[in-house]
Phi, psi and omega in degrees: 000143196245082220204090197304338141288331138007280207288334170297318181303324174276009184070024175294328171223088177014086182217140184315067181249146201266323177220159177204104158228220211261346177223017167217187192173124192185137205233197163257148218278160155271359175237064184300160178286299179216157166344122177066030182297128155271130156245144182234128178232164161285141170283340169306145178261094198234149184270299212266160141297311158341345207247318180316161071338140197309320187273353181260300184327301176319310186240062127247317161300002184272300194297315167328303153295334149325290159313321174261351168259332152324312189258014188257297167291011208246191179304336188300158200240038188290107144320326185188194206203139121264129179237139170194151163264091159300131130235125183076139187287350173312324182275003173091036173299088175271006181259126180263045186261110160342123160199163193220147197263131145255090161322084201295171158230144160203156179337123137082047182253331167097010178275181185228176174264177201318300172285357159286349211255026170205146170216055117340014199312152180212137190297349215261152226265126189283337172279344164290338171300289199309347173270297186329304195265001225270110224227117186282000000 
C-alpha cells in the first residue's frame, strides 16, 4: 500500500507526532491553517467514515475531543476549533486515509466558521431539499 499516511504511522516518514496508542495517531499537519493544526487519524486503514463502524466511529471522535481539549489546555492560546472531515476529492480529501482536522482558533485569526468553506447558495426551496433528503 503506498498510503502516505500509512507510512506515518509506521515511522517510514517523519512526522510531529503529538499521541499515539494501539488504534489512533496524531500529529501536526504539515501545512497548518494555524498554530497546533492536528490531524488524528485511525491507524486501521480507512478513506471514510462510511468504512468505520458505530463503535470504532465512536472512539475515534472520543480520542478527537480528547485531543482537542488536550491543545485547548495546553501554552497555544487556542479559544475554540474547527473539527473537520474531507471526504472525497470533490471536498478536498487528497489522502484517502480518514483522518480528521482539528484547527486551533482564536479571536480575530481572519478563519471563518464551518459553513464559510462553501457558497453554494440554491434557489430551490428548503422544503423540496428536505423531500429530497429526508430519511424516512
Amino acid at each position: 500500500m503506498d498510503c502516505l499516511i500509512c507510512k506515518l504511522i509506521k515511522g517510514e516518514i517523519p512526522a510531529h507526532k503529538i499521541y499515539e496508542d494501539e488504534d489512533f495517531f496524531a500529529f501536526l499537519d504539515i501545512n497548518p491553517s494555524a498554530p497546533g493544526h492536528t490531524v488524528v487519524v485511525p491507524k486501521k486503514h480507512v478513506s471514510t467514515i462510511f468504512e468505520l463502524d458505530e463503535n470504532d466511529l465512536g472512539k475515534l471522535f472520543k480520542k478527537v475531543a480528547e485531543i482537542a481539549m488536550h491543545i485547548k489546555d495546553s501554552t497555544l492560546p487556542a479559544t475554540g476549533f474547527n473539527i473537520g472531515v474531507n471526504h472525497w476529492k470533490t471536498a478536498g480529501q487528497q489522502i484517502e486515509h480518514l483522518h480528521v482536522h482539528i484547527i486551533p482558533r482564536v479571536a480575530g485569526d481572519g478563519g471563518g466558521a464551518i459553513q464559510s468553506i462553501v457558497a453554494n447558495k440554491s434557489d430551490e426551496s428548503l422544503e423540496s431539499i428536505c423531500d429530497k433528503i429526508k430519511i424516512n
